[in-house]
N, C-alpha and C positions, 0 to 999 in steps of 0.2 A: 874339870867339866862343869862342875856347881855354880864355879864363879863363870864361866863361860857365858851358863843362863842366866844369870843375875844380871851379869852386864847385857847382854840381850833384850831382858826385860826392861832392863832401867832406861837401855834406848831406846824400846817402843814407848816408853811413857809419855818420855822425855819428845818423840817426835809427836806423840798423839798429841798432848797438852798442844803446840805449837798448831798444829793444824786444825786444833779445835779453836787457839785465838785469831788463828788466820782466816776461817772458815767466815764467811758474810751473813751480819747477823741475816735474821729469820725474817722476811719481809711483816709490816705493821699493815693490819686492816686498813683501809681506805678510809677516813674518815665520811661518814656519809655525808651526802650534799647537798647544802642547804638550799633551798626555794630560793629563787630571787623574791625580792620584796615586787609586790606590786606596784606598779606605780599609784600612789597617792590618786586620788581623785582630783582631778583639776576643781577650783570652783565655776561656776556657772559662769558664763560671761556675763555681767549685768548688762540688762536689756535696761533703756534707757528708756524712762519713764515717759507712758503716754503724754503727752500733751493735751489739756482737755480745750476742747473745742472752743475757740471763742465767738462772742456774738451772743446777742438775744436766740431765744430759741423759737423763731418764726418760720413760717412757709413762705419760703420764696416765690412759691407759685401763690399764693394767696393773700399773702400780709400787704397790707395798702399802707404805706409808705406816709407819713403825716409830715407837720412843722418840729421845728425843735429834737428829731429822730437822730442818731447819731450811725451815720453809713462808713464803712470801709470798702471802698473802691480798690479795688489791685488789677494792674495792667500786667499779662504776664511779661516778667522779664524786665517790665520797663518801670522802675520804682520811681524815678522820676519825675512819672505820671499817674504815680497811682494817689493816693488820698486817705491815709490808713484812718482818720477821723475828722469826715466830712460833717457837719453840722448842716441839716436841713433849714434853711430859714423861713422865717412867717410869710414869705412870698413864695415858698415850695419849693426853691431852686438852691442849686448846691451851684459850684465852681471848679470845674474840671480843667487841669491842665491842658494845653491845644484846644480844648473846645470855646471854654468859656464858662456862661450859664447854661445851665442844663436842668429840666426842669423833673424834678424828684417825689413829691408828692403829689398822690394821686392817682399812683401807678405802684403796682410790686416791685422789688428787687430783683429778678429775674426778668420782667421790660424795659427797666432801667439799664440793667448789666447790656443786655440789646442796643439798646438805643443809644448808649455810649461805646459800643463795640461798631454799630455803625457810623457815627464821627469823625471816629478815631481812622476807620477806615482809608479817610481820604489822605491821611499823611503816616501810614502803617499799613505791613502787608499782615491779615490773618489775625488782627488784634485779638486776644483772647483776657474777657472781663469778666468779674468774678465780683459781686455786690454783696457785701451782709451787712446785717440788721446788728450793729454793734452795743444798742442800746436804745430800747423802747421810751420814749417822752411824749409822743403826740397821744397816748391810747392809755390811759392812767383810769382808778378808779381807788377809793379812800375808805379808807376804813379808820373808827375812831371810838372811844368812851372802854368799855370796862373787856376790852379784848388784850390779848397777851403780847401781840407785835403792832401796833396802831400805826400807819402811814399808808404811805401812797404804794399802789403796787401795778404793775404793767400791765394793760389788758392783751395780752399777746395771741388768747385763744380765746374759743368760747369760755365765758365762765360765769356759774350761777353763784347764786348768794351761799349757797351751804359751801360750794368748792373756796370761796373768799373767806370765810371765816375761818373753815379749814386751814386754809393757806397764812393766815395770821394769828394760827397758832392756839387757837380754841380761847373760850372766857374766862374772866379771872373771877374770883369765888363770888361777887357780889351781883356780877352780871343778871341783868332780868330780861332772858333770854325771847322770852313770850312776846318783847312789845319793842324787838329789833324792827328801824327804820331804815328805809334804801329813800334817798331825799335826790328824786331825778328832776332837773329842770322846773323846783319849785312844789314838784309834786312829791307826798309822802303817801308813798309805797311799803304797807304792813308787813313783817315777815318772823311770824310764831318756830321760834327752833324746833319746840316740842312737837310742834303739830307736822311738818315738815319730816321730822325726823322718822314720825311714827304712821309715816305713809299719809297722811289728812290732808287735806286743800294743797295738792300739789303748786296748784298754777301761781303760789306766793313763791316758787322758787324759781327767780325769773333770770335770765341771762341779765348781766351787768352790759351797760352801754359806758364810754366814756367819758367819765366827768361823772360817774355815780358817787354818792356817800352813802356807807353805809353805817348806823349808827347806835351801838349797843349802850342802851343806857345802863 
């Protein structure tokens, strides 16, 4: 009967063991789940750099067109006929493809772009012309002696004697500012910095005409 149980037992061991190696292990936690990465930032597209405007900075409605000016004419569409650096000559007239002479000085850039949009009219439908002021030469005024940029500079707007000096960069240490000369058609015209500066005899600060010198000794 003892060994009966013995053996009985020894078979249940004997099958437990077996069904505990058969038994599927214990399922493993889930590993948690990582974030997808974000996507990177793209970079910006680079925007391609303005282009800065060419041409003198004149009023098309106002700037009177001289000898020696340097004009860009453009035809739309029609490059042909357009004129990207027409030269005004000392007879006032430029040379426009189909036209001919055309006459440029003495008139704005904006009657001009006109008056070769109607030319053009007669051998184009709807011409569209576009005139700029590429480079000021007929409207000049000089500056010279103990200043920081000395030369010739464009008269392209109003400009008084303080805005000119300004503009070339103020005096160099020696300058004797008190008995600056503006020397117009012969005539010497006084201009005291000091006195100017400090509100005094305004009417020495006088608009610049073409062909002025202005002269710091």
């Amino acid at each position: 009967m003892r060994n009966a149980i013995v053996v009985t037992a020894v078979f249940l061991m004997v099958c437990g063991g077996r069904a505990a190696q058969q038994s599927p292990p214990a399922p493993q936690p889930a590993a948690p789940a990582v974030p997808e990465k974000a996507d990177a930032p793209k970079p910006a597209a680079e925007t391609p750099a303005t282009s800065k405007p060419s041409g003198a900075p004149v009023d098309a409605k106002a700037y009177i067109i001289g000898p020696e000016d340097v004009l860009s004419i453009r035809v739309w569409r029609e490059p042909e006929n357009s004129c990207p650096a027409c030269i005004v000559r000392p007879d006032g007239k430029i040379s426009i493809p189909l036209l001919g002479e055309v006459q440029a000085a003495g008139i704005t850039p904006e009657r001009l772009s006109l008056s070769i949009a109607e030319g053009l009219q007669k051998v184009m439908v709807h011409p569209e012309v576009t005139v700029q002021v590429e480079k000021v030469n007929s409207k000049r005024y000089y500056i010279q002696g103990e200043i920081n940029r000395p030369g010739a500079y464009p008269l392209v707007i109003d400009t008084t004697v303080l805005e000119a000096l300004v503009n070339a960069g103020g005096f160099r240490d020696f300058a004797n500012t008190k008995k600056i000369v503006v020397l117009r058609n012969g005539e010497r015209l006084k201009f005291n910095y000091h006195e100017v500066t400090r509100g005094k005899r305004m009417e020495q600060n006088i608009l610049l005409k073409p062909g002025d010198q202005i002269i710091v000794p």
